[in-house]
Backbone as CSV, one residue per row, in Angstrom:
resi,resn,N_x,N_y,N_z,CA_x,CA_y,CA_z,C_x,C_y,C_z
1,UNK,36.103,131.714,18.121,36.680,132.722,17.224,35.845,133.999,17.149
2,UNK,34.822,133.958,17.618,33.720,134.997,17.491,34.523,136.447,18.361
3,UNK,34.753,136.251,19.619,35.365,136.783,20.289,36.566,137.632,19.778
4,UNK,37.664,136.867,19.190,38.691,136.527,18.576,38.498,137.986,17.167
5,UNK,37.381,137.798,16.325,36.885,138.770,15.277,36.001,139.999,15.960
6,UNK,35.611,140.062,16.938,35.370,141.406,17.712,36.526,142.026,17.810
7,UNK,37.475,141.398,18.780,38.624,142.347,19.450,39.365,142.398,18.388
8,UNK,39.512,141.911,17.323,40.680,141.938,16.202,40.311,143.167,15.070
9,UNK,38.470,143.340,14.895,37.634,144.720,14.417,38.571,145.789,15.074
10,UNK,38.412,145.934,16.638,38.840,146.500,17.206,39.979,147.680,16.952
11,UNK,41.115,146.507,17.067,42.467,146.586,16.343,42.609,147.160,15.066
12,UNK,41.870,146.378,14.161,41.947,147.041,12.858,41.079,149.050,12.761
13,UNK,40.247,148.833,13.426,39.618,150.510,13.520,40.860,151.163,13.838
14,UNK,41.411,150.712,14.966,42.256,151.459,15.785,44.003,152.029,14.362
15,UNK,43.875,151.236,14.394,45.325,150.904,13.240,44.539,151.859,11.864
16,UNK,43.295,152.050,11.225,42.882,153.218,10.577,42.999,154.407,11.282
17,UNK,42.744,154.744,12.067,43.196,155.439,13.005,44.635,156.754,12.550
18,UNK,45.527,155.404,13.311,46.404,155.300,12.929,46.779,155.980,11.451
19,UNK,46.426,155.507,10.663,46.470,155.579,8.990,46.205,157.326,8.677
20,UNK,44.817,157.490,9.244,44.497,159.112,8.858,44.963,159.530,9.611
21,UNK,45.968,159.320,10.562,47.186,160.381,11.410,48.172,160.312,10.976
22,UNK,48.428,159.808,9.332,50.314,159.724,9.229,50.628,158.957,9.657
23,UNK,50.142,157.671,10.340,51.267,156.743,10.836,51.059,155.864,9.964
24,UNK,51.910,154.711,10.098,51.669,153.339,10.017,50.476,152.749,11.119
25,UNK,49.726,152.311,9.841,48.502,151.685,10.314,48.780,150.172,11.290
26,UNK,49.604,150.400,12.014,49.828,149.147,13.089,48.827,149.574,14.450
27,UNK,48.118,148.452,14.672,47.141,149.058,16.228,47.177,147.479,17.178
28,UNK,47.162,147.567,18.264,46.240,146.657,19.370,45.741,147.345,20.030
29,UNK,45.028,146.015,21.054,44.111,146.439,21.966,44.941,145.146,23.219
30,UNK,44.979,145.192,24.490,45.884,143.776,24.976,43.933,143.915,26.218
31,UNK,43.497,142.185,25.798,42.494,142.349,26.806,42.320,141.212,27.825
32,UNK,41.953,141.743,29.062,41.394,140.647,30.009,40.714,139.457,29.771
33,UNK,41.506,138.494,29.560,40.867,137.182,29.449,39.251,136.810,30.160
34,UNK,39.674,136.897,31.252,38.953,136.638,32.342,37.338,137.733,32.403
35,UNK,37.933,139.066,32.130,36.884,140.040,32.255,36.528,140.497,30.526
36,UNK,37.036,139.847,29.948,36.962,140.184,28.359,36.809,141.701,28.244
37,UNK,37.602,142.252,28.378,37.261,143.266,28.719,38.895,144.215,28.163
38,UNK,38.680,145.033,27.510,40.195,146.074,26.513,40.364,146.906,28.290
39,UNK,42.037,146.848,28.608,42.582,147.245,29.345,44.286,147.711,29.311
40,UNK,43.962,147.968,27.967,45.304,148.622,26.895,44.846,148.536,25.846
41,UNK,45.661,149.730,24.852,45.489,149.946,23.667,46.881,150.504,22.963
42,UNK,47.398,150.281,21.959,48.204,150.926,21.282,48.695,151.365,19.745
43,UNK,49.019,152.193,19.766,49.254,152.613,17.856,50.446,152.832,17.623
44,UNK,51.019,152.415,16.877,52.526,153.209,16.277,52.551,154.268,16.519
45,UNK,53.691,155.041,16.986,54.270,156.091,16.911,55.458,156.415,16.687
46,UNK,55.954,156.082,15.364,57.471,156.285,15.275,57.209,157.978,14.233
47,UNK,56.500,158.239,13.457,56.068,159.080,12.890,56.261,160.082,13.985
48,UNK,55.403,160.347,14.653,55.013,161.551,15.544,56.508,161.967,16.235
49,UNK,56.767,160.205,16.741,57.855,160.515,18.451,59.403,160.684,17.414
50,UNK,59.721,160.229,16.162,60.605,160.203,15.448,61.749,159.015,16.274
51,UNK,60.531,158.342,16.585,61.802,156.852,17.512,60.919,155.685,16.855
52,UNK,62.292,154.914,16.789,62.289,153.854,15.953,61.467,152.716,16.642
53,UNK,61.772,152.859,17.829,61.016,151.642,18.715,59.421,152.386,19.372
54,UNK,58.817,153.180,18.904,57.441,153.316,19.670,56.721,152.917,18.608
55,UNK,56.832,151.535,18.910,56.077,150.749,18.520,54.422,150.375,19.502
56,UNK,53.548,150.390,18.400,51.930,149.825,18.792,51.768,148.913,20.299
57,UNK,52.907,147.877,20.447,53.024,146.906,21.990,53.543,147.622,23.192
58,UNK,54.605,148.114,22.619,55.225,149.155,24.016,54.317,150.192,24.278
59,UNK,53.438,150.920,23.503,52.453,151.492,24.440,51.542,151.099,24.819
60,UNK,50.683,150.020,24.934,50.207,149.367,25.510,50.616,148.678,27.249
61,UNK,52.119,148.255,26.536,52.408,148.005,27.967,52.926,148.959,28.973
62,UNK,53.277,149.965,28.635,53.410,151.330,29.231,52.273,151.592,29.893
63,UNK,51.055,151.801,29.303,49.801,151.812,30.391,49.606,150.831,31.012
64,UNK,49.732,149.557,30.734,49.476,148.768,32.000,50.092,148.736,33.099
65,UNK,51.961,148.869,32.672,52.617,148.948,33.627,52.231,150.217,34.508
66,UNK,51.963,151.419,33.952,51.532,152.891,35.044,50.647,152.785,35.592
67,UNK,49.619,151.560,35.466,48.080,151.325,36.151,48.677,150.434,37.397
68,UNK,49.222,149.491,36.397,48.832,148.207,37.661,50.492,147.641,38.174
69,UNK,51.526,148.472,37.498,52.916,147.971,37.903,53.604,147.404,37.094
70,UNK,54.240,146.636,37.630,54.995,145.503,36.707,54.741,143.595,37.234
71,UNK,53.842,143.829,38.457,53.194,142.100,38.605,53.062,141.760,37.336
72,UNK,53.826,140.603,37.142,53.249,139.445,35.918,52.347,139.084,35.515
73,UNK,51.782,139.173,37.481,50.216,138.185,37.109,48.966,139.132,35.794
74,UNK,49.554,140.022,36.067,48.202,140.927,35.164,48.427,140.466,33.522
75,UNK,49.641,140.140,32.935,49.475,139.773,31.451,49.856,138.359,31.290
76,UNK,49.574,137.754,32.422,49.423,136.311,32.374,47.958,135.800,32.243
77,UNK,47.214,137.039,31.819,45.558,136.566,31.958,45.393,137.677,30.586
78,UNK,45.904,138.321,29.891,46.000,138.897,29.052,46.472,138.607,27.664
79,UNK,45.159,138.913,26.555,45.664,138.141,25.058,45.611,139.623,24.426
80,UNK,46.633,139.972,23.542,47.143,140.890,22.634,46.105,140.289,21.373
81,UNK,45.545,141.705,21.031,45.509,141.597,19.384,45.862,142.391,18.846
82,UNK,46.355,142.551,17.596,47.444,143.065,16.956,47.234,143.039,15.180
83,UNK,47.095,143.962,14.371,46.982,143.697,13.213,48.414,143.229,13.244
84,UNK,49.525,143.530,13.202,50.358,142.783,12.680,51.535,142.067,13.046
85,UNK,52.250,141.228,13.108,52.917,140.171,13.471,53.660,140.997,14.878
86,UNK,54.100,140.732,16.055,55.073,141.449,16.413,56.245,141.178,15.889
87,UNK,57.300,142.327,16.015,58.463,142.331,15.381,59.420,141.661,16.669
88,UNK,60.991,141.009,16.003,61.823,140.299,17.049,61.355,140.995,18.369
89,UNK,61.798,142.582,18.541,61.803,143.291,19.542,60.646,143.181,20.676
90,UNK,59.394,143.538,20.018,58.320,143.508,20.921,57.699,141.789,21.098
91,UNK,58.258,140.907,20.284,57.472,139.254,20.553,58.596,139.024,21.689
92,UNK,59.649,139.464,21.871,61.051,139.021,23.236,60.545,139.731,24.288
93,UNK,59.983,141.429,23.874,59.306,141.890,25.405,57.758,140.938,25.797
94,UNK,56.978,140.973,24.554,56.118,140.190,25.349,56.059,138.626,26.364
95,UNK,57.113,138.270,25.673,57.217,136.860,26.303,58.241,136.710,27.665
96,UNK,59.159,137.854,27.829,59.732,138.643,28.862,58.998,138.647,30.139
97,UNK,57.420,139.533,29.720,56.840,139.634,30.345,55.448,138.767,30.705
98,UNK,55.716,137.522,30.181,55.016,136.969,30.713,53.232,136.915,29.799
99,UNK,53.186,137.453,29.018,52.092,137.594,27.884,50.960,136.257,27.683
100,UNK,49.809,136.130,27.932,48.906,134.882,27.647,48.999,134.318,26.324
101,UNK,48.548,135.203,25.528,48.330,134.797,23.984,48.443,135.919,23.339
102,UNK,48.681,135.626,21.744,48.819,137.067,20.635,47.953,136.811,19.771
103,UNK,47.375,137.063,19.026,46.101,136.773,18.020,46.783,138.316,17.007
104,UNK,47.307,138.022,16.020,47.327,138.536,15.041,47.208,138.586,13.871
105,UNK,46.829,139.808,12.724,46.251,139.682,11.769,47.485,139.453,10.092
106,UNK,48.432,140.065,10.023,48.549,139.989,8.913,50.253,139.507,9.738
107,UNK,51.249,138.668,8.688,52.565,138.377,9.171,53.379,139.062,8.905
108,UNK,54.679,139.287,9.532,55.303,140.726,9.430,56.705,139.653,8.575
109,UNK,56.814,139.530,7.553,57.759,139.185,6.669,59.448,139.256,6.799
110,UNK,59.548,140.538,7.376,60.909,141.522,7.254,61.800,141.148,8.919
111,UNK,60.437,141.528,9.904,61.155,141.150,11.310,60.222,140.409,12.627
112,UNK,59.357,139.625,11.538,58.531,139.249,12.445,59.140,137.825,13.631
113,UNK,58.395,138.222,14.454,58.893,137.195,16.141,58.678,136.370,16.388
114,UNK,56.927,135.908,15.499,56.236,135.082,16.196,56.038,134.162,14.813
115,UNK,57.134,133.683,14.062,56.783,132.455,13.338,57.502,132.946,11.898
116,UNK,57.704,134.202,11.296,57.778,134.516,9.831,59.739,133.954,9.809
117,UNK,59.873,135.409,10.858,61.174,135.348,10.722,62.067,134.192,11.850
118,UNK,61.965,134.631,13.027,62.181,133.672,14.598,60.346,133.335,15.389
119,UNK,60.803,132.537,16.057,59.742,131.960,16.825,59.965,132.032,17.875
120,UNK,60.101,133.699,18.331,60.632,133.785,19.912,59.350,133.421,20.409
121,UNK,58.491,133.109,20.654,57.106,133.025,21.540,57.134,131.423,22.453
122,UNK,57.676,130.758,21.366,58.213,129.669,21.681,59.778,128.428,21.527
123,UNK,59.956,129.797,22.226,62.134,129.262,21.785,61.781,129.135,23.381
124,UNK,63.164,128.320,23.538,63.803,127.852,24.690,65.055,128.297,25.189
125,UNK,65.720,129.614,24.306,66.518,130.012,24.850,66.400,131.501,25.699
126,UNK,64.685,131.231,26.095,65.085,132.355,26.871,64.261,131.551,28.130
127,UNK,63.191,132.304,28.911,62.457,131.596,29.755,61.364,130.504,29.589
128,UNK,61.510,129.392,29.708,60.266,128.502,29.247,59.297,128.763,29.445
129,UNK,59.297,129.342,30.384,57.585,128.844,31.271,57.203,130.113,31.247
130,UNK,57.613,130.649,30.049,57.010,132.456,29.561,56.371,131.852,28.067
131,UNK,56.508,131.092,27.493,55.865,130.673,26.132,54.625,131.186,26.316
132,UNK,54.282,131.569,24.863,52.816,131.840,24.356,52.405,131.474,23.607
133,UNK,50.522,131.439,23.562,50.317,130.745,22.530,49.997,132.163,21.293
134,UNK,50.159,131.946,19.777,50.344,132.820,19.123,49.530,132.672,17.788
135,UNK,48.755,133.073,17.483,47.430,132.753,16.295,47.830,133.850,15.556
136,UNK,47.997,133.525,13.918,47.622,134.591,12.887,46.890,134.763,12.189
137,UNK,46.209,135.575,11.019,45.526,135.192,9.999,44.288,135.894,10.390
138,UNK,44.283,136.644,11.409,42.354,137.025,11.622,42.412,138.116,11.629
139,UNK,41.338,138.159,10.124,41.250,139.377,9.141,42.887,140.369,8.893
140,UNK,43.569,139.122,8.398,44.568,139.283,7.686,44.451,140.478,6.328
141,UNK,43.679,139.859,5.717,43.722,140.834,4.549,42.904,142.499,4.898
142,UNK,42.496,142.617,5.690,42.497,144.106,6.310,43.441,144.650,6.765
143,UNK,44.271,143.880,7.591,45.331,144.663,7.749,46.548,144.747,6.825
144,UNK,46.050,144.158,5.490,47.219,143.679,4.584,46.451,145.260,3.403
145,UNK,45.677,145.474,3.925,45.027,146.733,2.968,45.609,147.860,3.511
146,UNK,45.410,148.048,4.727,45.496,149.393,5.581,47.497,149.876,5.463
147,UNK,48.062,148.517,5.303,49.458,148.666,4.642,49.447,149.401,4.101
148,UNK,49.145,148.334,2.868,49.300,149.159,1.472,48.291,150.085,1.120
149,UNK,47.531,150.696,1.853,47.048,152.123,1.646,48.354,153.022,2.283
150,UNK,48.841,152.713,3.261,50.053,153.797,3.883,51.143,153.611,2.980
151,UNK,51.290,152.175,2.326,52.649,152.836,1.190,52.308,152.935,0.256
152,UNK,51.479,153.519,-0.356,51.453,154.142,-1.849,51.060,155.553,-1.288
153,UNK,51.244,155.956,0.008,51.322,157.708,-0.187,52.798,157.674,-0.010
154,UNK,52.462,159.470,-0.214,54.414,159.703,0.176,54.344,159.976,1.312
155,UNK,55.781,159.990,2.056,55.521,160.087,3.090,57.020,161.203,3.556
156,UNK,56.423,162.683,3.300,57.000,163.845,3.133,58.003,163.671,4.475
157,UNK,57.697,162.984,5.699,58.827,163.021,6.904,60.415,162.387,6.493
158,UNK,60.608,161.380,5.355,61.246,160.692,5.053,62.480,161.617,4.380
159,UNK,63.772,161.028,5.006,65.051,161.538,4.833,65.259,161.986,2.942
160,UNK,64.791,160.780,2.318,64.503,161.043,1.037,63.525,160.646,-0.016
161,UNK,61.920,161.097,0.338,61.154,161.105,-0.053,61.241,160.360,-1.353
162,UNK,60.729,159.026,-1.654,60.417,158.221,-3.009,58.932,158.444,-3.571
163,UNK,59.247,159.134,-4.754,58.336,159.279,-5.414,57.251,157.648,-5.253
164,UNK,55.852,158.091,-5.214,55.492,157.056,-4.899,53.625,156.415,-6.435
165,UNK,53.698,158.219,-7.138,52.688,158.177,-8.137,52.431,157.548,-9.053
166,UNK,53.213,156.383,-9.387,53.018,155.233,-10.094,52.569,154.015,-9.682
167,UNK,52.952,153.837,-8.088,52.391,152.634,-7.709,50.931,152.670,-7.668
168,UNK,50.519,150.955,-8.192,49.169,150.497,-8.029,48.405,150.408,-6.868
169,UNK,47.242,150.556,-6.394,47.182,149.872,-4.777,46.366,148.328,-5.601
170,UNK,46.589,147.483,-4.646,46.512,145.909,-5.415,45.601,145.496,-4.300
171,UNK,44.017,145.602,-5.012,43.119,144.745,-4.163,42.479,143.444,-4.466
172,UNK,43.216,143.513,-5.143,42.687,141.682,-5.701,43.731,140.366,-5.509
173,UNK,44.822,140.706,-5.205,45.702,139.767,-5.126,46.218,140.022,-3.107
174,UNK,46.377,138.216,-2.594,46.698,138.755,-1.501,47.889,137.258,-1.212
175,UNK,49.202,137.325,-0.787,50.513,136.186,-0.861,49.736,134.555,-0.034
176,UNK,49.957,133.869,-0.012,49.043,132.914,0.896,49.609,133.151,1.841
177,UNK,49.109,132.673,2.965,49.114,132.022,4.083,49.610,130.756,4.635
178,UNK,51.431,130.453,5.472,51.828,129.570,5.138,51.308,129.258,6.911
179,UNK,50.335,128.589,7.244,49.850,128.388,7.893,50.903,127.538,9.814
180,UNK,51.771,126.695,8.856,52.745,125.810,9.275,53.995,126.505,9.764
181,UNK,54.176,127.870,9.630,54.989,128.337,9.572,54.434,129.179,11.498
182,UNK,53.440,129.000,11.780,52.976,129.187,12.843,52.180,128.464,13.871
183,UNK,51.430,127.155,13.460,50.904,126.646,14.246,51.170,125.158,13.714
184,UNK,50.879,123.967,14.467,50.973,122.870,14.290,49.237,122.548,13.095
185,UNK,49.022,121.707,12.620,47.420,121.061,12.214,46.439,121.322,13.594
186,UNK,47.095,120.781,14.644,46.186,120.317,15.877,45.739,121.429,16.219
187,UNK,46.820,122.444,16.769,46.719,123.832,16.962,45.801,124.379,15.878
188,UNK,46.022,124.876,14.591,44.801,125.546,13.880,43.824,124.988,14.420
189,UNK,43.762,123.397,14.152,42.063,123.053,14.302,41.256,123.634,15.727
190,UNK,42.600,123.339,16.417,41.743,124.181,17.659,41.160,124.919,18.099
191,UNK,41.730,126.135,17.025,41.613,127.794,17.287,40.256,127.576,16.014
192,UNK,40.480,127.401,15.073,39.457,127.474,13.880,38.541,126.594,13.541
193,UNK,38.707,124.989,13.822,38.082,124.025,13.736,38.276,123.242,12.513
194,UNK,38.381,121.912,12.623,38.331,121.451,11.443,37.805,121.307,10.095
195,UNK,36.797,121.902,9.784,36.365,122.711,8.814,37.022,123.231,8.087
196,UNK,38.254,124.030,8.552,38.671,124.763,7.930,40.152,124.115,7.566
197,UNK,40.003,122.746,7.417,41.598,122.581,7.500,41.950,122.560,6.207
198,UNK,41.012,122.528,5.191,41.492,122.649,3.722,42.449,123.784,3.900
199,UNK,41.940,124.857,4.546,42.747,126.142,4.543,44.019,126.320,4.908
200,UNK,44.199,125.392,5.463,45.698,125.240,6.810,46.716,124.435,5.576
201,UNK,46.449,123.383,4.745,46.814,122.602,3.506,47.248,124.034,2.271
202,UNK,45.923,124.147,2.217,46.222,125.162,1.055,46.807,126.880,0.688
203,UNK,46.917,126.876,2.104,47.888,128.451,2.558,47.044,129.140,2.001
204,UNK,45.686,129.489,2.420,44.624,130.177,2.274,44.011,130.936,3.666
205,UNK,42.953,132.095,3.067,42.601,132.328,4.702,41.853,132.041,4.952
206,UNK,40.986,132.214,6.251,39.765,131.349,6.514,38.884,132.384,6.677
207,UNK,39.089,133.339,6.528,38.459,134.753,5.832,38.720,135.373,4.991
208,UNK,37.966,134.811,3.864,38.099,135.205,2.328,37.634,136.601,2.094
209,UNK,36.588,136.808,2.794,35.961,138.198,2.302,36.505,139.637,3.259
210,UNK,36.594,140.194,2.557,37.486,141.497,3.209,36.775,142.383,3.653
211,UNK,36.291,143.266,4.876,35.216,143.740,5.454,35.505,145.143,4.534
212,UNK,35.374,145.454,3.579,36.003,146.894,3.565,35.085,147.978,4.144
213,UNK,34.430,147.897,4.723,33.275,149.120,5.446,34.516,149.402,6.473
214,UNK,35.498,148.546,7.225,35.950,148.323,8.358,37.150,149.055,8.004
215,UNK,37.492,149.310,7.108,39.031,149.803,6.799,38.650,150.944,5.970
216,UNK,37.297,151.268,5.099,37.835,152.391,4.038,36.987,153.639,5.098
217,UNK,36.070,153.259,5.995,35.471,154.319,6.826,35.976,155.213,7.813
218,UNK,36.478,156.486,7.666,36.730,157.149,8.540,36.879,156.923,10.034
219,UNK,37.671,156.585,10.986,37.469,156.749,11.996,37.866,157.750,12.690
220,UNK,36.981,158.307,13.843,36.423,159.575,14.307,37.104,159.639,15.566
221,UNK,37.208,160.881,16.225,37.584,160.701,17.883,36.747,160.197,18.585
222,UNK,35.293,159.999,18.529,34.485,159.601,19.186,34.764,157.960,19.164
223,UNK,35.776,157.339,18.067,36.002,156.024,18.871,36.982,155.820,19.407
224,UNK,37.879,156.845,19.668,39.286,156.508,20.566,38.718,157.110,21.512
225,UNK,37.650,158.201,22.089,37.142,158.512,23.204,36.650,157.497,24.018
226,UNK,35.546,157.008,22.987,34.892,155.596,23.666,35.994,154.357,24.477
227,UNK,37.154,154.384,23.518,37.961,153.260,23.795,38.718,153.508,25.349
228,UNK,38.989,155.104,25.295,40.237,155.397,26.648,39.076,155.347,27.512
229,UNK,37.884,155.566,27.385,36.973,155.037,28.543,36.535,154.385,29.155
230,UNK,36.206,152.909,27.920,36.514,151.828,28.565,37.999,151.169,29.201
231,UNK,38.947,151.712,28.960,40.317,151.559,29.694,39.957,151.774,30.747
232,UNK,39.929,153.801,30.852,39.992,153.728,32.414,38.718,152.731,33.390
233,UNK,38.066,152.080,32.680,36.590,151.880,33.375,37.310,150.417,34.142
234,UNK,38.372,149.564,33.870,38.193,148.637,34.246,39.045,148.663,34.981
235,UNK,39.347,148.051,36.129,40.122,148.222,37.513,40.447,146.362,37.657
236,UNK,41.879,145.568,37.202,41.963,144.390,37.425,42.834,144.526,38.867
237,UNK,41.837,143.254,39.827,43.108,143.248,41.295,43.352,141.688,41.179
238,UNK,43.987,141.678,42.075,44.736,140.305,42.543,44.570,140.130,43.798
């Protein structure tokens, strides 16, 4: 899991990001298994592009596809992290395409893919032998902040702006975690270890403490510089 809470930091910087640009604080990073190594990155852009679908996954896979094509083999060795659940749309492209694993942080309630709403990652009515495996919950409640920091502003692009100066921002309360609703017992223990299975029982997280250095700190161009550099730096062949 160590691994797992690096690249998921990652994500969450990226998705602040995000946040002090007007968007929705949604971010990944999709990385080389094999070379551990970030070889995509993406942020929401429905704000900027005024399209409903430029979503945080499709640009990601947009650069991979302009690097390396559309071979399978390249995100068949590739795990997505993602502050937040993918939605129907992007959990059907990832598994479309063939996707390793998703490791995401907070569950997307409304249209999520991978367990809230459908469990396209692992349905059978599309390609089998495209299943993924799909982890939530890491550093959940960061990305459950960086939310609700974006909806309690207003958000002046909106057809009809809702007053928004009464709402609370709520840092003390966070919904549980219905653990079952995404992985089997066996599965958590796998990913987290048994240790933690009180947590998996009690729809709790297994990261209680909320990094806030990680979400309330400015992030700068100097870390999306750093990041498109290590992109271009890595060259995967077959």
């Amino acid at each position: 899991m160590s691994q797992d809470l690096l690249h998921m930091r990652t994500a969450i910087t990226l998705a602040k990001y995000a946040l002090d640009h007007e968007e929705t604080p949604v971010a990944c990073i999709f990385v080389h298994s094999k070379l551990n190594k970030v070889i995509a990155y993406g942020m929401n852009g429905t704000n900027e592009s005024i399209s409903g679908i430029s979503h945080a996954e499709f640009m990601g896979i947009k650069q991979i596809q302009e690097k390396y094509g559309t071979d399978p083999k390249i995100l068949s060795e590739v795990v997505l992290y993602v502050t937040v659940e993918p939605c129907i749309m992007c959990a059907s492209a990832l598994k479309q395409l063939g996707i390793k694993k998703v490791v995401f942080g907070c569950g997307n309630e409304r249209f999520g893919g991978n367990g809230s709403i459908l469990c396209i990652h692992n349905d059978t009515s599309t390609n089998k032998s495209n299943k993924y495996v799909s982890i939530p919950g890491v550093l959940r409640r960061e990305a459950i902040m960086l939310l609700r920091y974006f909806y309690v502003r207003e958000n002046d692009r909106a057809p009809k702006p809702r007053t928004k100066k009464d709402r609370k921002l709520d840092k003390e309360t966070f919904p549980p975690l219905q653990w079952d609703k995404y992985l089997t017992l066996e599965e958590f223990e796998d990913e987290f270890g048994q240790e933690f299975r009180d947590a998996f029982y009690s729809h709790r997280d297994v990261y209680d403490e909320i990094d806030w250095d990680l979400i309330d700190t400015g992030c700068d161009e100097s870390f999306l510089h750093d990041l498109i550099e290590q992109v271009q730096s890595v060259n995967c062949t077959y």
